[in-house]
C-alpha positions as a printed NumPy array, in Angstrom:
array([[  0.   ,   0.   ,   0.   ],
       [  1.182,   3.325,  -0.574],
       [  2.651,   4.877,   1.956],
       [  0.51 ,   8.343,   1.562],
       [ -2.877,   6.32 ,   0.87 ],
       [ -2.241,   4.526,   4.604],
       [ -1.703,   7.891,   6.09 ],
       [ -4.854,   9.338,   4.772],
       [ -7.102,   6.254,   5.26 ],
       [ -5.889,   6.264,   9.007],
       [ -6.34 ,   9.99 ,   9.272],
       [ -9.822,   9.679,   7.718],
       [-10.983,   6.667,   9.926],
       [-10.895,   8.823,  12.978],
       [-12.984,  11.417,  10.835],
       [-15.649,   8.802,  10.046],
       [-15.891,   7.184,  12.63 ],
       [-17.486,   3.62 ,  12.772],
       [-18.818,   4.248,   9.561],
       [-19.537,   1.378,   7.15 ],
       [-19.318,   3.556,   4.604],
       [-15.749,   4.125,   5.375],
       [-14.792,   0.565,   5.635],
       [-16.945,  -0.012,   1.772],
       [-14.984,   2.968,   0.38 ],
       [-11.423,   1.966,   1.974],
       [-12.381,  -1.816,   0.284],
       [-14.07 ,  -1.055,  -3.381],
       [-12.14 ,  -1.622,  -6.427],
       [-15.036,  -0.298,  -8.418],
       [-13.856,   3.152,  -9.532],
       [-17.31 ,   3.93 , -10.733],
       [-18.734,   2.849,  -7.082],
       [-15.999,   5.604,  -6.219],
       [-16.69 ,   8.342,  -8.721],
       [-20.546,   8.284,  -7.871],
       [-19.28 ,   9.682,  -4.141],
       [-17.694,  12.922,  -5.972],
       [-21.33 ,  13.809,  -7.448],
       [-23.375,  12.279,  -4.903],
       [-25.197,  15.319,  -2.881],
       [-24.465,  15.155,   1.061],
       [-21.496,  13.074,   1.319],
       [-18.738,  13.851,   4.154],
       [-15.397,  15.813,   2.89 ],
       [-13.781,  12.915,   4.601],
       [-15.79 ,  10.143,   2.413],
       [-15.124,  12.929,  -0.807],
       [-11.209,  13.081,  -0.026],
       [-10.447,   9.613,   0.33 ],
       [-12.014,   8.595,  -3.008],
       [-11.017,  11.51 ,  -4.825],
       [ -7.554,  10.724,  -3.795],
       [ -7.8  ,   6.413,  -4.929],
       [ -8.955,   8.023,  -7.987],
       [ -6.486,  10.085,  -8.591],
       [ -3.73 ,   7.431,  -7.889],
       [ -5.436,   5.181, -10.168],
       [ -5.53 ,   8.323, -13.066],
       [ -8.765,   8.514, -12.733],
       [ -9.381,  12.392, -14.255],
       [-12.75 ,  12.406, -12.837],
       [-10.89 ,  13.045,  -9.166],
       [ -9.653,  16.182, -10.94 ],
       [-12.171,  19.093,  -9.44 ],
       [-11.805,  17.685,  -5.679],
       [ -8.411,  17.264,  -5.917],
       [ -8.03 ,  20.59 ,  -6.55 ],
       [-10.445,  22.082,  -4.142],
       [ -8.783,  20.014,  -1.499],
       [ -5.346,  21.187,  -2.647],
       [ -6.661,  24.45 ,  -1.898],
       [ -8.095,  23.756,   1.62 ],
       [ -7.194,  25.117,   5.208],
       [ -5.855,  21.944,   6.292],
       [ -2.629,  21.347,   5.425],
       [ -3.314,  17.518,   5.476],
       [ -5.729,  17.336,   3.076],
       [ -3.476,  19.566,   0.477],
       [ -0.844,  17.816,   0.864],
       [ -2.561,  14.25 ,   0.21 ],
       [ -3.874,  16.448,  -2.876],
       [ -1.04 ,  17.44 ,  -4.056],
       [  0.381,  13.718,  -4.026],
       [ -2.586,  12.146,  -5.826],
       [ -2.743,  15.138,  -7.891],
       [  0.905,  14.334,  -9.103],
       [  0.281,  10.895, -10.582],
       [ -3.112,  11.768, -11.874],
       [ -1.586,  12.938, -14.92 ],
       [ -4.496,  15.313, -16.125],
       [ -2.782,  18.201, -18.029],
       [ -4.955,  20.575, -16.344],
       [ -3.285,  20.091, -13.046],
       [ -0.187,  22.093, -13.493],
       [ -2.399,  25.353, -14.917],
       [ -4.92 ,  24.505, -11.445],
       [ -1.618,  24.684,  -9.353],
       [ -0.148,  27.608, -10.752],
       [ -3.303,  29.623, -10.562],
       [ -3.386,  28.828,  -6.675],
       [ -0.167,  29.61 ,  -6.047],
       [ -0.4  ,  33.019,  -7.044],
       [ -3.606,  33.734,  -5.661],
       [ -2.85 ,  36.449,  -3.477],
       [ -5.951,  35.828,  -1.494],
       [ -5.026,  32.315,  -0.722],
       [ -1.266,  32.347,  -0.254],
       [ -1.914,  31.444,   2.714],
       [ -2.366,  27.636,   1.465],
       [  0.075,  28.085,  -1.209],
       [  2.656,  25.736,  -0.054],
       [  1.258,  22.827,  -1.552],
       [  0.57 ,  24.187,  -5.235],
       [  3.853,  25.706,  -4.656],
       [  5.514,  22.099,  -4.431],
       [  2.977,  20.777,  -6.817],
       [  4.388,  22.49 ,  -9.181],
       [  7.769,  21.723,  -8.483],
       [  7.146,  18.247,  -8.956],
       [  5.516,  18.377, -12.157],
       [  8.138,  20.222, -13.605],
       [  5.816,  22.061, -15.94 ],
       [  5.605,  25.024, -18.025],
       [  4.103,  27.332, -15.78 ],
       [  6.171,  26.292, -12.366],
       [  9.093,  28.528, -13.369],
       [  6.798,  31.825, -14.051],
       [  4.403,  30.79 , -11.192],
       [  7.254,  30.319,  -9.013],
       [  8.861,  33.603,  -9.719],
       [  5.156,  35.592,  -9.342],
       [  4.578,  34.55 ,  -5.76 ],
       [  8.372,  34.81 ,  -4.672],
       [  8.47 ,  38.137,  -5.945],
       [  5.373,  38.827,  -3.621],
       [  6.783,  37.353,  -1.024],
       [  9.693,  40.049,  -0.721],
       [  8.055,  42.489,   0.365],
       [  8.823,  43.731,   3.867],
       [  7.448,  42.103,   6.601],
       [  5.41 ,  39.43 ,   4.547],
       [  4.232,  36.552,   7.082],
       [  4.386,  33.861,   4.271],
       [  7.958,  33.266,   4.372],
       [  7.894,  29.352,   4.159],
       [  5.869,  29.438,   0.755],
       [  9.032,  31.764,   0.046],
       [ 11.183,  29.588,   1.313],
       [  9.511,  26.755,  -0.794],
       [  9.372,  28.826,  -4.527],
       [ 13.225,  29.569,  -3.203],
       [ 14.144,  25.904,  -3.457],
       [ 11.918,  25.357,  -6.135],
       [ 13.577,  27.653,  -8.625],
       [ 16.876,  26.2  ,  -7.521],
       [ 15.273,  22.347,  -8.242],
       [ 14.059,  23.613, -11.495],
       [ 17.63 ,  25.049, -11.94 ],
       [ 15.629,  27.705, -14.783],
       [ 18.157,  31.204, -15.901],
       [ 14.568,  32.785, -15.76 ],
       [ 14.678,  32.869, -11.542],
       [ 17.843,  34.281, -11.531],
       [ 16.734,  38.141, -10.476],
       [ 14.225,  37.036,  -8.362],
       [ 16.553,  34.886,  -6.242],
       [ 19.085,  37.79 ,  -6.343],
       [ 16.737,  39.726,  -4.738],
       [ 16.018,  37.291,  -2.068],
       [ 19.545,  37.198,  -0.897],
       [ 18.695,  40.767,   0.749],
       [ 15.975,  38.805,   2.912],
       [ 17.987,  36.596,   5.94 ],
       [ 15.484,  33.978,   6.189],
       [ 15.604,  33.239,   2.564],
       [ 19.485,  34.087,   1.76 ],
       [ 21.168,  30.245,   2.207],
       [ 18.496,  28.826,   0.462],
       [ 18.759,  31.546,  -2.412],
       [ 22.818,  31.236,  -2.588],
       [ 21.847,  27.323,  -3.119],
       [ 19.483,  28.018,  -5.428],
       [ 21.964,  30.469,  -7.797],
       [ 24.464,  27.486,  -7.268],
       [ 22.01 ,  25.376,  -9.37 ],
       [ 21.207,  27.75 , -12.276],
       [ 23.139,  27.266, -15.211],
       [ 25.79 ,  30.201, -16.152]])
């Protein structure tokens, strides 16, 4: 078993309880006996997250939407279990979903995740998504630092010329500077 899928279906048995409705989602191999919970009216996030998320590890694209809601959600849990089955969904629309929630400015707040997300994927639109929320993120006094730390190391992973000012610029800012001096290292030139 996955490693991420135990984690969740652990987490989510406290959420539902004694519910057999847990214990017939957790067993099912029937995708469609899955996909009928993500349009189903009523049903528990916790009963929506754990089969958007088999879906998605099985590539199921019809997991798509919830992932992404629940990539976007206050807990961090849930985004990051999101963000994993989000990864080997391989829907094309995920990286275009992730970069439009990472620079969100009203949600960077749960930006890590998309942030990462991105990373991962190694898409088209990490490198410029990365650099719009970093550059944000300079700004004095800015009380997202670790989704700056995380676009930091990101640009360096990417190892894209295209980051290079950005990451200059976050050498002025000490709790970004190391990781922005590893980050150049990477870059080619």
């Amino acid at each position: 078993m996955d490693e991420e899928l135990r984690s969740l279906t652990e987490r989510l048995r406290n959420e539902a309880g004694a519910s057999p409705v847990y214990e017939r989602l957790v067993a099912t191999e029937d995708p469609k006996v899955l996909a009928d919970v993500l349009t189903a009216p009523g049903q528990p996030l916790w009963a929506r997250e754990l089969v958007a998320f088999r879906l998605g590890l099985a590539g199921d694209r019809r997991a798509f939407e919830a992932l992404v809601l629940l990539l976007n959600h206050r807990d961090p849990q849930r985004c990051a279990s999101a963000a994993h089955a989000l990864a080997r969904l391989g829907d094309p629309r995920t990286a275009r979903a992730a970069a439009a929630l990472a620079t969100n400015e009203l949600r960077v707040a749960y930006a890590l995740h998309p942030v990462r997300l991105l990373v991962e994927l190694r898409a088209p639109e990490a490198v410029p998504a990365l650099i719009t929320t970093l550059g944000r993120r300079l700004r004095p006094h800015d009380p997202y630092r670790v989704v700056a730390l995380a676009c930091v190391e990101g640009l360096g992973a990417l190892g894209d010329v295209r980051a290079r000012p950005v990451l200059d610029e976050a050498l002025a800012h000490p709790a970004l500077a190391e990781a922005a001096v590893r980050a150049l290292a990477r870059l080619p030139g």
